[in-house]
ROPAGU-165763 format. One record per residue: x, y, z of N, C-alpha, C in turn; residue in one letter. Coordinates in steps of 0.02 Angstrom, whole numbers, plus 50000, padded with zeros to 5 digits. Layout:
XYZXYZXYZA/...
END
This chain:
486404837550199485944841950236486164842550308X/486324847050330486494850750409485874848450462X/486104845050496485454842950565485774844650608X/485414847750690485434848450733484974847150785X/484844842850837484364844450864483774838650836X/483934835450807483424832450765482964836650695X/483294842250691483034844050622483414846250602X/483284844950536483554846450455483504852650422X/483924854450405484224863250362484384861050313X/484064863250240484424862350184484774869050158X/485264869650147485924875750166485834877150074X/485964884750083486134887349995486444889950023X/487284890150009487814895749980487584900549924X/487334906349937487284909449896487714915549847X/488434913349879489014918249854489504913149836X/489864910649800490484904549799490654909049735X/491404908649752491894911849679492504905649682X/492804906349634493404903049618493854904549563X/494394905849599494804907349552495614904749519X/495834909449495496694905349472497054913749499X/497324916349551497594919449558498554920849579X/498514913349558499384912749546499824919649498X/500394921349522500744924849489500704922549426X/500634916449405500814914449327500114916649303X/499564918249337499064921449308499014928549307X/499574933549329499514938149348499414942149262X/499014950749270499284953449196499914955149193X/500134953649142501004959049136500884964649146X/501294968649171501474976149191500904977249220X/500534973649272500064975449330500144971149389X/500694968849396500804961749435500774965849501X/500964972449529501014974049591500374974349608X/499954974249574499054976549599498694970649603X/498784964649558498594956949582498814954449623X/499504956449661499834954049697499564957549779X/499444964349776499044967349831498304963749848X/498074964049775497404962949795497084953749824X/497454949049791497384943149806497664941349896X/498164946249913498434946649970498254950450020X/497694956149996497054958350041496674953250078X/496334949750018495914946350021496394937950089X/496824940250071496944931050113497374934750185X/497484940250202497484943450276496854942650310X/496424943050272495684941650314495734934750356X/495974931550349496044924950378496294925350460X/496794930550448496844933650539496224932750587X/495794934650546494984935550612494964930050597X/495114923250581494914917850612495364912450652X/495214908350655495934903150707496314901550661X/496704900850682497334899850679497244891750613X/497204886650653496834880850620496594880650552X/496084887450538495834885850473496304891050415X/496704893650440497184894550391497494893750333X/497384896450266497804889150235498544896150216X/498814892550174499454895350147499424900550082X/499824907650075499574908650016499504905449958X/500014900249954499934897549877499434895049869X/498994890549923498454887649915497824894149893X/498014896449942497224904749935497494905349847X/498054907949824498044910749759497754906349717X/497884899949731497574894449651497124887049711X/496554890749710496194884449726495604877649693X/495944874749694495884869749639494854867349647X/494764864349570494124862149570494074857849628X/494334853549620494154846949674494334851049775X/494634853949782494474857949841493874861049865X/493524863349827492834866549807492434864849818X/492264858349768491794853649811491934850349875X/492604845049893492584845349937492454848750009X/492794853850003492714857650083491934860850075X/491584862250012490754866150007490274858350020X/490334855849992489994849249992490104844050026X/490724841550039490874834950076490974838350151X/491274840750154491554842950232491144848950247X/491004852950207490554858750226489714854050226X/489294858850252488774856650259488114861850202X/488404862550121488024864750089487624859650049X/486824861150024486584859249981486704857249912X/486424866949890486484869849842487074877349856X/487524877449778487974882749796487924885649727X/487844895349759487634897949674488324899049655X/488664898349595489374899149566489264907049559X/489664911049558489584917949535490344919049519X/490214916849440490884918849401491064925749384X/491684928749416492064932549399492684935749332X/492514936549273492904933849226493354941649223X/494154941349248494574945249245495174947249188X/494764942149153495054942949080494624941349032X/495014941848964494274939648911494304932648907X/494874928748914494644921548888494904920548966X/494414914648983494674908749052494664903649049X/494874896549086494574892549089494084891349114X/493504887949090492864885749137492924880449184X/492584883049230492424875249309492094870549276X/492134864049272491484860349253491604855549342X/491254856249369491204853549432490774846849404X/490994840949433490754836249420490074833249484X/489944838649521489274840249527488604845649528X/488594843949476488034850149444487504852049453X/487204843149506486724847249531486504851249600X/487374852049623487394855249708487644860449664X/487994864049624488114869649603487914873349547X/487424877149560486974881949506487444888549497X/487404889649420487674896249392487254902949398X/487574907649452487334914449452487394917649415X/487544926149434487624931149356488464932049348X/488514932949269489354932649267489504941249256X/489924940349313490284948449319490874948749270X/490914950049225491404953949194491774958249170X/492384959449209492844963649224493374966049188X/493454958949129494004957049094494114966649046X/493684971149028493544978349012492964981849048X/493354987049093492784990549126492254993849076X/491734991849058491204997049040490824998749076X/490594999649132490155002149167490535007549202X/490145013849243490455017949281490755014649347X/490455009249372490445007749436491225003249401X/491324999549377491854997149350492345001949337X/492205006049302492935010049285493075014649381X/492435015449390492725019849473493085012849513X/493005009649516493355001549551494135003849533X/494125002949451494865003349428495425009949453X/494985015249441495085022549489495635022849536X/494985018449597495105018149654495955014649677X/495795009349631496525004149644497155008649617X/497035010949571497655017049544497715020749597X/497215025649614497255030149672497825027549751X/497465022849764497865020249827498415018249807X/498515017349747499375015849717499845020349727X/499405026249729499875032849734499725034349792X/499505034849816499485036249881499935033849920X/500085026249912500785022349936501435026449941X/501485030649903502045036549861502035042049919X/501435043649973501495049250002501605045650068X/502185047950089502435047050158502365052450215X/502445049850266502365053650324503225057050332X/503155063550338503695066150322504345065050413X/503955064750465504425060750516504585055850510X/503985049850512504115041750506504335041150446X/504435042550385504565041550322504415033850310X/503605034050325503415028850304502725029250259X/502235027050218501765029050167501255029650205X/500865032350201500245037550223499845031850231X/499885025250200499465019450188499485015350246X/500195014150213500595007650273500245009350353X/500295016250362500265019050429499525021350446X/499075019050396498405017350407498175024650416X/498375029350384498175036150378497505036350330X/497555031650299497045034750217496285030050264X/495875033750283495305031550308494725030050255X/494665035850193494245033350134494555034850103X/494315032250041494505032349974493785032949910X/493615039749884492995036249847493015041049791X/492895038149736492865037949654492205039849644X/492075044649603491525046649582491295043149505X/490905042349477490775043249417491235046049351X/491125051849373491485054149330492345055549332X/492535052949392493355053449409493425059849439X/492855059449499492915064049574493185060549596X/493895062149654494195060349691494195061449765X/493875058449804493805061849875494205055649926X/494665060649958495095055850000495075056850085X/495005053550126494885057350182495605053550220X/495875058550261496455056750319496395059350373X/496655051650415496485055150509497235051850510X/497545058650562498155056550580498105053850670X/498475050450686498675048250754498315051950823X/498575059850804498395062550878497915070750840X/497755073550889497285079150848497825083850844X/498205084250880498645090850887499225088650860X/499545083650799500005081850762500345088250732X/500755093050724500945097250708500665099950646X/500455104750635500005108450575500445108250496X/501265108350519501465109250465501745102550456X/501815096650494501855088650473501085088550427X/500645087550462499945086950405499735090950355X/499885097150341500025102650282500235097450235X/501055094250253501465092850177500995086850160X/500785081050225500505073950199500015076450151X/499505080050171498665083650147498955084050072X/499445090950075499795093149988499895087849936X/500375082349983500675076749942500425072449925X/499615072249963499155067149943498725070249873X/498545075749872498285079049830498595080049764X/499345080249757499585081049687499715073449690X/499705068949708499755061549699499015058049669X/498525062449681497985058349655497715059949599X/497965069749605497795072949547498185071149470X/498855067949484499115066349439499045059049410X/498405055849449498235049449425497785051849372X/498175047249277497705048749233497135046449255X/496425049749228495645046749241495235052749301X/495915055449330495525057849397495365066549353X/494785066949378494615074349362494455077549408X/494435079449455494425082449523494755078849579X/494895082249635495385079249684495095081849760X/495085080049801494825083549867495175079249927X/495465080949954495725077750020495375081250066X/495155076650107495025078350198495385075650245X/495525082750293495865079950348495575078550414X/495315076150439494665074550487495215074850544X/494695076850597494855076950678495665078650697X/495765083850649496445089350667496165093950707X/496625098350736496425106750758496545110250725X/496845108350677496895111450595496645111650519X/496015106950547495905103250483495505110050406X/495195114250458494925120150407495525123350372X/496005123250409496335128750373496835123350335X/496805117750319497335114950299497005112250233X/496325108850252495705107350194495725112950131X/495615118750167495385126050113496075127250114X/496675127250119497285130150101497615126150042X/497355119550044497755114650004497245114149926X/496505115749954496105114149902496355121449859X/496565124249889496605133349854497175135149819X/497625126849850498455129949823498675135049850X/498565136049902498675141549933499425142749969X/499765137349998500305134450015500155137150077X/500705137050127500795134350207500645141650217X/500845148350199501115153650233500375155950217X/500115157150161499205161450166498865157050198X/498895148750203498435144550229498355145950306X/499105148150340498945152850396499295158750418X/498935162950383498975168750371499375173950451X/499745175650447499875177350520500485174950552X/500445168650549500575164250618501085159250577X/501275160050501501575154950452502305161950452X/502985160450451503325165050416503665161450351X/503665155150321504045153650266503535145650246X/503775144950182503555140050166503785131650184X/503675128250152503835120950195504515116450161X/504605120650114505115118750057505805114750088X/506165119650153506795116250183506545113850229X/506065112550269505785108850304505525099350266X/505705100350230505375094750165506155091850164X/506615095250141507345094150137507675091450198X/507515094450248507775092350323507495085150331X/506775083550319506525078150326506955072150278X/507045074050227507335069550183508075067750177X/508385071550214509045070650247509165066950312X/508655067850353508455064050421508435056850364X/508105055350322507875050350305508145044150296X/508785049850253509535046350232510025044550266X/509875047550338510485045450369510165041750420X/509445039150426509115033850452509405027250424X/509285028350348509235023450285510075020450291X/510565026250296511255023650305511405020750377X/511225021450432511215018850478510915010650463X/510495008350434510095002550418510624999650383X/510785002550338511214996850275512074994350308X/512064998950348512865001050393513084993650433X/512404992050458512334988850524512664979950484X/512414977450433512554970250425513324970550400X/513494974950357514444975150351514784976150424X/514614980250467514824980250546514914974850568X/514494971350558514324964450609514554959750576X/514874960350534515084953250490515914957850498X/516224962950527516844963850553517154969750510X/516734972550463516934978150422517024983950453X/517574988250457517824993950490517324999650478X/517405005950520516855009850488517435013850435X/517865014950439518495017650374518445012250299X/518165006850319518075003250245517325003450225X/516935004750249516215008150254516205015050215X/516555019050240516725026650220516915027650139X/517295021750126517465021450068517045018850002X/516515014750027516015011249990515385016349965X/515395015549892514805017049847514125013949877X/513445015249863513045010649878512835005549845X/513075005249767513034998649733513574992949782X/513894993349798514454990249845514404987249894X/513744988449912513444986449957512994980949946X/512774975349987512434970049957511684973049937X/511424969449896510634971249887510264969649923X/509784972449948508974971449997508674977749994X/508074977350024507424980350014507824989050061X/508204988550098508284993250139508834998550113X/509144994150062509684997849999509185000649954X/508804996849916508395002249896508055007549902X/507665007649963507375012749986507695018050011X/508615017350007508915023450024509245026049966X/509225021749898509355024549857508995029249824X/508505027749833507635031849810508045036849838X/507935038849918507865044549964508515048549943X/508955045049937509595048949914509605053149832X/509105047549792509055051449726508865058249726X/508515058549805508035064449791508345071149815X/508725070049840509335073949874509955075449818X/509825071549762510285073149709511045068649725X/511035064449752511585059849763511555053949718X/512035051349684512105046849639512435041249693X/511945036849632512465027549651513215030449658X/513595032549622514305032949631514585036149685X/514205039849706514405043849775514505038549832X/514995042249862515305038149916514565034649972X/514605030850012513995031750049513895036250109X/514625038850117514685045850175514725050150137X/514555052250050514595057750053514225061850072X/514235068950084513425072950105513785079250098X/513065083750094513415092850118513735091750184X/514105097350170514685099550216514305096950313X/513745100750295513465100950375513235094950400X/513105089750374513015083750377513635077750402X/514185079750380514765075250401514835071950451X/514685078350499515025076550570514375073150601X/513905071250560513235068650580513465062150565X/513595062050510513685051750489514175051350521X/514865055650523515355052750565515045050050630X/514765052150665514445051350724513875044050728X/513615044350673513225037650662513725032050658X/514205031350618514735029450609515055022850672X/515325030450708515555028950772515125023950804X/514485026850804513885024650876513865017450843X/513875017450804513665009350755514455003450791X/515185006750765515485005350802515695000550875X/515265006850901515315006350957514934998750992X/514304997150955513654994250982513984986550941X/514334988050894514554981550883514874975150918X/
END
C-alpha cells in the first residue's frame, strides 16, 4: 500500500497487459506489421527518462516474474486488473503466483476479427502499409516516414478517409497533386477498402486538388486554365533525380575503400555489396525499366554527362 504523508492509498491498476511479442512469436507472412506495431508501442518510452528505459528485447517478451515484480514489489500496486489480449487462437496462460493482487478483466479477442470495430483496426494497419509505398516525389521519401499522413480512419463498412498536411501551405500544387493521387490509388487498391477519400488540409490548393483527385480528374481539368500538360514526365524526372541520388549513395563506400570511378563504371548493381541503400535503388531503377544487369552508369543518352559528373565530384571529395 502507497503512503505519503502519513496516509495510506490502496492503488488498483486498472489496465495491465502482457505479452510474448518476440519475432519467434510473430505470424508468418505478417512479420512486417508485428514488427511495426510492437515497435510503436516501445518508442513511447522517449517521453520518459532516459533511466527507465528498457531494451527492445526486453519490451517484446516480458516475462511473468517481471510483472509482478516491478507491479507489486517495486511498484506500489494493490490490486491489478489483467486484461488479456488473445492475438491468436491458442496462447499460453499467465498463472501469476499471486492471485490475489491480480484479478481477471474482459478478454479481448483478436485472434479473428468479428466485430466491425475489429475488422476497421485490421483496415487501418493495411492502409498505412500502403501508404508507406507513397513517397514524396522531391525527398523521395514515404508520405509516412515524413509525418505527412495526419489521420487515418476506417469506416465500418471499408470507408477510407485519409487526411494530409504537407510542410508549408504554398508547397507546389503539382508536388501535392501527385502525393494526394498516389495516396488515393494506394488505399483504393487495399483489398476490404470500399471507398477512398483523401484530404489535403491547410494547402492554397487544397479545393482544387481534393475535388480533382476525388473526380479523377487529373492535373490539367483539376486546374483548368492555368495547368498545360499532365504530371506524367514530371513523375519520370523525379524518378531519375532519384536514381542518381541512389547512385551517388552506393558510389561513395567502393570510393573510399580506393575503387576508381572507371572500375565503378563498369560494375552491375548486383556487384555491388548488399545494404538497405542498394536496394532502394534497385526498386527506383526497376521503375525506370533498368535491370540488375545494366551497367550502374547506364542511363538515357541525356543523363550521362550527369553521372559522369557525379562520378567525378565523388572523386574528387575522396
Amino acid at each position: 500500500m502507497y503512503e505519503k504523508d502519513g496516509e495510506k492509498f490502496f492503488v488498483v491498476d486498472g489496465h495491465i497487459h502482457f505479452w510474448d511479442a518476440s519475432p519467434e512469436n510473430w505470424l508468418p507472412g505478417a512479420e512486417q506489421y508485428a514488427k511495426c506495431f510492437i515497435e510503436c508501442f516501445h518508442a513511447f518510452q522517449g517521453l520518459a527518462q532516459a533511466a527507465t528505459h528498457w531494451s527492445l528485447e526486453h519490451f517484446q517478451k516480458y516475462s511473468e516474474a517481471d510483472l509482478l515484480k516491478d507491479v507489486f514489489e517495486d511498484g506500489y500496486v494493490d490490486v491489478g486488473i489483467f486484461q488479456p489480449t488473445y492475438l491468436r487462437p491458442t496462447i499460453a496462460s499467465c498463472s501469476p503466483s499471486r492471485p490475489s493482487g491480480l484479478a481477471a478483466g474482459a478478454r479481448i479477442d483478436m485472434s479473428t476479427p468479428t466485430t466491425d470495430t475489429e475488422q476497421a483496426a485490421a483496415l487501418t494497419t493495411a492502409v498505412l502499409a500502403a501508404l508507406e509505398q507513397v513517397r514524396d516525389p522531391e525527398l523521395d521519401e514515404p508520405i509516412t516516414t515524413l509525418g505527412f499522413v495526419v489521420a487515418c480512419t476506417i469506416s465500418a463498412t471499408g470507408g477510407a478517409v485519409v487526411r494530409l498536411r504537407l510542410p508549408t501551405y504554398f508547397c507546389a500544387p503539382n508536388f501535392a497533386f501527385l502525393m494526394v493521387a498516389d495516396a488515393h490509388d494506394a488505399v483504393s487498391a487495399v483489398p476490404g477498402i470500399s471507398h477512398t477519400e483523401i484530404v489535403l488540409d491547410d494547402h492554397f490548393a487544397s479545393a482544387a486538388i481534393n475535388q480533382g483527385v476525388a473526380a479523377r480528374a487529373g492535373f490539367v481539368r483539376s486546374f483548368d486554365g492555368l495547368a498545360e500538360c499532365e504530371l506524367d514526365q514530371l513523375r519520370v524526372d523525379f524518378l531519375r533525380k532519384a536514381v542518381l541520388a541512389g547512385t551517388d549513395r552506393v558510389c561513395r563506400p567502393p570510393l573510399a575503400a580506393g575503387r576508381s570511378a572507371e572500375h565503378l563504371a563498369g560494375l552491375t548493381l548486383g556487384d555491388l555489396p548488399v545494404c538497405a541503400e542498394r536496394e532502394r535503388l534497385r526498386s527506383r531503377r526497376a521503375e525506370l525499366g533498368l535491370s540488375d544487369e545494366d551497367k550502374v552508369a547506364h542511363d538515357p543518352p541525356e543523363e550521362r554527362d550527369v553521372r559522369a559528373r557525379i562520378l567525378g565530384r565523388l572523386v574528387a571529395r575522396r
